[in-house]
C-alpha positions in Angstrom: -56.8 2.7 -20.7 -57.4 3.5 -17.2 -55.8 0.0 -16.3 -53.0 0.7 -18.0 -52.7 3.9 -16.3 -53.3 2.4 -12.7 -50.5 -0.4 -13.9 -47.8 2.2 -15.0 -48.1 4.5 -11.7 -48.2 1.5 -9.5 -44.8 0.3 -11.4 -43.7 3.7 -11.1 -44.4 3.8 -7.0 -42.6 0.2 -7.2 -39.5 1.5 -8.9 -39.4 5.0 -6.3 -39.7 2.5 -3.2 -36.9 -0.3 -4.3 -33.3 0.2 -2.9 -31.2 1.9 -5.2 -28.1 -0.6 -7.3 -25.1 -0.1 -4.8 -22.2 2.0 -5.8 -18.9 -0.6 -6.8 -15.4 -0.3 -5.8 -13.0 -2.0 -6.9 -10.2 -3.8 -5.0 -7.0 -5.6 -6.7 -4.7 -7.2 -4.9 -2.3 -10.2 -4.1 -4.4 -12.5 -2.1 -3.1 -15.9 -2.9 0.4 -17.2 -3.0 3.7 -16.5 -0.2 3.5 -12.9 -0.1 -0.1 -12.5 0.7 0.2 -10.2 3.3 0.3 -7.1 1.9 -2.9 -7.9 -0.5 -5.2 -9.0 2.6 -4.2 -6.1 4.9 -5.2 -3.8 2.2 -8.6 -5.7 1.2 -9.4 -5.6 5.3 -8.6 -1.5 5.5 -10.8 -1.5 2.6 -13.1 -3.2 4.1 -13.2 -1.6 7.3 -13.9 1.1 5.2 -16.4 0.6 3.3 -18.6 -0.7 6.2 -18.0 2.3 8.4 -19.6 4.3 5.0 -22.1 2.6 4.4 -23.4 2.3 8.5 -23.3 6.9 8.3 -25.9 6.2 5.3 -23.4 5.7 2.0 -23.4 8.0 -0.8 -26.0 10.2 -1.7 -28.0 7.7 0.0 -26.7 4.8 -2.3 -24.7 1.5 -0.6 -21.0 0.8 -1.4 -19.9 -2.4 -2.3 -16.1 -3.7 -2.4 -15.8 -5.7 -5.6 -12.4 -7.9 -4.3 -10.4 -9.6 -7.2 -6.6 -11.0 -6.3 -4.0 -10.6 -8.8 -2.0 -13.1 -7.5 1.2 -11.0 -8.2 1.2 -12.5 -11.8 0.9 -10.3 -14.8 -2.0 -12.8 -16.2 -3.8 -13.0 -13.6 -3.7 -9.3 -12.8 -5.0 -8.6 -16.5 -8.1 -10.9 -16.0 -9.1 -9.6 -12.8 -9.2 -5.8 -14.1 -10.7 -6.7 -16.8 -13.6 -8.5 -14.7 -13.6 -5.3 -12.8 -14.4 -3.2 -15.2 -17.2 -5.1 -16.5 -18.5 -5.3 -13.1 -18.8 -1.1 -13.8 -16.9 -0.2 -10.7 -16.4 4.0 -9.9 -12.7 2.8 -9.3 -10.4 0.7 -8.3 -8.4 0.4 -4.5 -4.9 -1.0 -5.6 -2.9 -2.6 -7.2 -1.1 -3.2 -4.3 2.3 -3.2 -5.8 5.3 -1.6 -8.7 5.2 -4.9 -10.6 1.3 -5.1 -10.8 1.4 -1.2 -11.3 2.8 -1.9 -14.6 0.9 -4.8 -15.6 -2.3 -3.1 -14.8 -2.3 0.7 -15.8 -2.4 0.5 -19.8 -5.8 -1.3 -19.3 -7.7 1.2 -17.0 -5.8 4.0 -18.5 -7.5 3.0 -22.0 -11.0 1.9 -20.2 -10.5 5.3 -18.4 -11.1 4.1 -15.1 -9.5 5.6 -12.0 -7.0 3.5 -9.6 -6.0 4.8 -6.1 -3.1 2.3 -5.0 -2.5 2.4 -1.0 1.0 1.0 -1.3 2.9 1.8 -4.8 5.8 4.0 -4.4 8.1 3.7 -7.4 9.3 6.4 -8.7 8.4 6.4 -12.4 4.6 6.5 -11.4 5.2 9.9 -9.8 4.8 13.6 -11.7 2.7 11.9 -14.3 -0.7 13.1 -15.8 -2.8 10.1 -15.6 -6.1 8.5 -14.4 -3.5 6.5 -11.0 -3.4 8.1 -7.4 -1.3 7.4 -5.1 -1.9 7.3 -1.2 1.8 6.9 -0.4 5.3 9.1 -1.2 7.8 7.5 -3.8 10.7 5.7 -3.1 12.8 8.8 -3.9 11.7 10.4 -0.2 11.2 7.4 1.8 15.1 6.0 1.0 16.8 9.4 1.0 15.0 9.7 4.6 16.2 7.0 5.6 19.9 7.3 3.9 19.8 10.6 6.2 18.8 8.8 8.9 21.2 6.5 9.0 24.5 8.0 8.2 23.3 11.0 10.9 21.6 8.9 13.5 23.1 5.4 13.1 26.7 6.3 12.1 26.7 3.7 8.8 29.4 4.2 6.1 28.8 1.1 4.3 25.3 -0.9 3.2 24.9 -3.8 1.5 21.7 -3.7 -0.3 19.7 -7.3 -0.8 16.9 -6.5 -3.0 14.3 -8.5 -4.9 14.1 -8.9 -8.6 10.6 -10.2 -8.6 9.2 -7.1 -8.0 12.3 -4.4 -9.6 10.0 -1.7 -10.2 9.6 -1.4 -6.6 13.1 -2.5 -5.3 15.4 -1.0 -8.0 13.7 2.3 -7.6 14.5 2.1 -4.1 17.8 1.0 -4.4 18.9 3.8 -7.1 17.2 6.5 -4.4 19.1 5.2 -1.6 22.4 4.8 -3.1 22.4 8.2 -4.5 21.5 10.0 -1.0 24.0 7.5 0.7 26.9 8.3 -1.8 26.0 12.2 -1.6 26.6 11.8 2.3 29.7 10.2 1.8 28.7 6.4 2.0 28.8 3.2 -0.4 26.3 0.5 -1.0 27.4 -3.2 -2.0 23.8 -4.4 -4.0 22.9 -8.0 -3.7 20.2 -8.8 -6.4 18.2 -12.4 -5.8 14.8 -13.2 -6.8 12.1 -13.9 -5.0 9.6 -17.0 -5.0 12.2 -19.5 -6.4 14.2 -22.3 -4.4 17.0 -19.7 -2.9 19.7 -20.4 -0.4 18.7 -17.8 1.5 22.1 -18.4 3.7 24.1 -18.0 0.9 22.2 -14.9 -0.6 23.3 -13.5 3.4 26.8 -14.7 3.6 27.6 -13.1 -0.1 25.7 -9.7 1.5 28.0 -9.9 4.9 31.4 -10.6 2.7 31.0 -7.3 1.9 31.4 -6.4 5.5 29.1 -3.7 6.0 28.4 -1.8 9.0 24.3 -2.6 8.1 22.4 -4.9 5.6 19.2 -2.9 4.0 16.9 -5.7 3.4 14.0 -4.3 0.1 12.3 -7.5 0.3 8.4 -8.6 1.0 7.9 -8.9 4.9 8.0 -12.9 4.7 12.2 -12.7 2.9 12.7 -10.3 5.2 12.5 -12.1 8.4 14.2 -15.0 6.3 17.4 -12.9 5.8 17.3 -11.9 8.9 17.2 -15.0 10.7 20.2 -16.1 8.7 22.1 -12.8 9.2 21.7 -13.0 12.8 22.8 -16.8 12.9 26.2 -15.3 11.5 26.3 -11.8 12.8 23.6 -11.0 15.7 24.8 -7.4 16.7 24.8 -6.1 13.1 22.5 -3.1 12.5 19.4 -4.4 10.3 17.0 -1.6 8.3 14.5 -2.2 5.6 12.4 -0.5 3.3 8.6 -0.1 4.0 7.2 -3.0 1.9 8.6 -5.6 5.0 6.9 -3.5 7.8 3.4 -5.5 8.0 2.2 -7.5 10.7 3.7 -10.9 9.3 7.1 -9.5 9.6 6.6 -9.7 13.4 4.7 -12.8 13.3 7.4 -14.6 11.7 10.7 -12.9 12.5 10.7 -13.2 16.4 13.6 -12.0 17.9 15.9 -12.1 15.0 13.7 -8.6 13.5 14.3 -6.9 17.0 16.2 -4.3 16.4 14.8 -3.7 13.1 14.7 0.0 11.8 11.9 0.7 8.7 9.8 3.0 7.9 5.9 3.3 7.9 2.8 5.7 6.4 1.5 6.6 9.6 2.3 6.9 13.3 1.9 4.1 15.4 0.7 5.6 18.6 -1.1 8.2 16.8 -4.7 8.7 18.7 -6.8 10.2 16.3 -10.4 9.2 16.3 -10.4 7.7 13.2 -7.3 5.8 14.3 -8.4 4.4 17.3 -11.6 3.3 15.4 -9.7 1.3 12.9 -7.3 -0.4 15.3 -10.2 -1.0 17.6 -12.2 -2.5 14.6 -9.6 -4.4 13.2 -8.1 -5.5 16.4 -11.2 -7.3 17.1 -11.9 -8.8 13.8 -8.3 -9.8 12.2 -6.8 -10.4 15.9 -3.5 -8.0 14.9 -2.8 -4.8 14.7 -3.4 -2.6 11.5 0.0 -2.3 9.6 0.8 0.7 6.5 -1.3 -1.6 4.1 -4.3 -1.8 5.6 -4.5 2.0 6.5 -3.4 3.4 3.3 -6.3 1.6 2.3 -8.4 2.6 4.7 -7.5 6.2 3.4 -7.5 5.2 -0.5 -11.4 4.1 0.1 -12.4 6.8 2.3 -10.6 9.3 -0.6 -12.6 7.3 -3.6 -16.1 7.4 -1.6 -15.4 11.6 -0.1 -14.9 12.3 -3.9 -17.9 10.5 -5.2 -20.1 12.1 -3.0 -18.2 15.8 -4.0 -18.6 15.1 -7.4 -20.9 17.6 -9.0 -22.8 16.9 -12.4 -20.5 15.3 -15.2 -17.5 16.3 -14.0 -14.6 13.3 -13.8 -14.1 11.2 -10.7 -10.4 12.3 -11.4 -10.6 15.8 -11.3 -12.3 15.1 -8.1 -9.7 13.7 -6.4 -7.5 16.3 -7.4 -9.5 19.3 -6.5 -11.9 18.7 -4.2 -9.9 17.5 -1.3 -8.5 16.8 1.7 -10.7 13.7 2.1 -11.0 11.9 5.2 -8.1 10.1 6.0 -7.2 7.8 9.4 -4.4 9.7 11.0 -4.6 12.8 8.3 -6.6 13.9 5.0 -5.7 12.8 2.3 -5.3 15.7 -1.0 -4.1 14.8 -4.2 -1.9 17.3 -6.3 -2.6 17.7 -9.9 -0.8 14.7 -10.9 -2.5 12.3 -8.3 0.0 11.8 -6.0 -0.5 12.2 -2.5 0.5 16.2 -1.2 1.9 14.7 2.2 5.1 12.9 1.5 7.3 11.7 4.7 7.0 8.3 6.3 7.6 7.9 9.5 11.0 6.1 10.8 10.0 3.0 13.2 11.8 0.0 15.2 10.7 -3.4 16.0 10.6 -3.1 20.3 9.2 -5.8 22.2 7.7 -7.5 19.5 5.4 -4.2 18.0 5.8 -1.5 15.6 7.5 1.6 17.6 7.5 5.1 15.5 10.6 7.0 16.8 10.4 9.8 14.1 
């Protein structure tokens, strides 16, 4: 008897001195395929993330882990990788990174009752709702009546034609709807010119039928890499015409690939790019030196989605939900800003900034 007792303290002295299981979060994201971009910038904020919590001592003493699945921005593929996530037994998920994947993706972890913070959704009809889904950005409706504002005040346009991508029309139909209604209210009209994405397009032709509709601008709601595509053709044609685009085309690869024909280019972004906060200049230093560019909206939204997830796990007191949490326990710590929740989970701070392609680099001049 005495054996067994000196065996069960020594296995109890074992299990006190062996490193606690790490806390899992989730990331889901396009990683794989032509529009990568916005998938990886997000899984590197994560990252980024993630490290800097676990080297102040993690959670309650506990290590995070990022649990990374891509969803290759297909609906099938989105639903297996959720799925594996939540049998991994992650706290929650970072992502998905887009509308289309939004939709695919938020009946499962609504029913497996599993929180998602997405960094970069922004339609509309995931807004106002009470649900288990955060959201680090503001919806379509402000970011395209901001900039229908801006540009019938500040740029003197009166006509817009409007490519936009089918592939992802939760995203781009929302913002299309916004804009035209704030450009019409002002006293403008918008020509829409509907293609889809990730077949074999004329892209010239797709630009010739937008400038036939002579407009004093063409507002391109396109993935970064179509974007610089349309406007390579626009300017072949026209290279003086004003060019603005929705947020989903400002990440780095618009820049790498667009050159001079995206100079010029008015969007709109989640933060400020000069801003000079701490945690700022920590991020771009970090990632600067790792991913050899600079941080775009993706990667810090994400940066601020994880930092939100791990502030409200470590707030969370006795049984009470991780989603109740992140509504009530915030601001948590954000790059440029906290980051608080209203009671439907969408983020309380709501205008993008307004920003031009100088020089090759991001320029916020609003």
């Amino acid at each position: 008897m005495l054996r067994s007792v000196a065996i069960l303290v020594l296995l109890g002295l074992l299990t006190a001195c062996s490193p606690r299981e790490p806390l899992r979060i989730g990331f889901l994201g396009g990683l794989s395929g032509r529009v990568a971009d916005l998938g990886e910038a997000g899984r590197n904020g994560a990252q980024i993330a993630v490290e800097e919590i676990n080297k102040a001592g993690g959670i309650d003493g506990r290590s995070v882990e990022l649990v990374v699945r891509d969803d290759a921005q297909t609906p099938g593929k989105a639903i297996a990788a959720v799925n594996e996530l939540i049998a991994a037994r992650v706290e929650a998920i970072i992502g998905p990174m887009t509308s289309a994947m939004a939709e695919v993706v938020l009946p499962i972890t609504e029913r497996a009752g599993i929180v998602m913070v997405s960094p970069t959704v922004t339609a509309r009809k995931f807004f106002g709702l009470d649900d288990n889904f955060f959201l680090i950005m503001s919806s379509t409706r402000e970011e395209a009546t901001l900039s229908a504002d801006y540009h019938y005040r500040e740029s003197g346009v009166r006509r817009v034609a409007a490519i936009y991508d089918l592939q992802n029309r939760a995203y781009t139909e929302s913002w299309k709807e916004d804009f035209t209604i704030a450009f019409q209210k002002l006293g403008g009209s918008v020509d829409p010119v509907p293609y889809e994405s990730g077949r074999d397009n004329d892209v010239d032709a797709i630009a010739r039928l937008a400038l036939s509709k002579q407009p004093d601008a063409v507002l391109l709601i396109t993935s970064a890499v179509d974007a610089t595509r349309f406007a390579q053709k626009i300017r072949e044609h026209n290279g003086a015409l004003l060019l603005f685009a929705s947020q989903r085309a400002t990440t780095e690869r618009l820049i790498e690939l667009g050159g001079k024909a995206v100079e010029g280019m008015i969007l709109h972004n989640y933060f400020d790019q000069g801003s000079l906060t701490d945690a700022m200049v920590r991020l771009r230093r970090t990632y600067e030196e790792r991913f050899r560019r600079t941080p775009g909206f993706a990667a810090v939204a994400a940066y601020d989605a994880t930092h939100a997830i791990a502030g409200a796990l470590a707030r969370r007191e006795g049984k009470q939900a991780l989603a109740e949490t992140l509504r009530t326990r915030g601001p948590f710590a954000g790059a440029e800003a906290g980051v608080a929740f209203d009671r439907f989970g969408d983020n309380t701070r709501r205008v993008p900034h307004v920003t031009l392609v100088r020089d090759g680099r991001f320029v916020t001049i609003r």
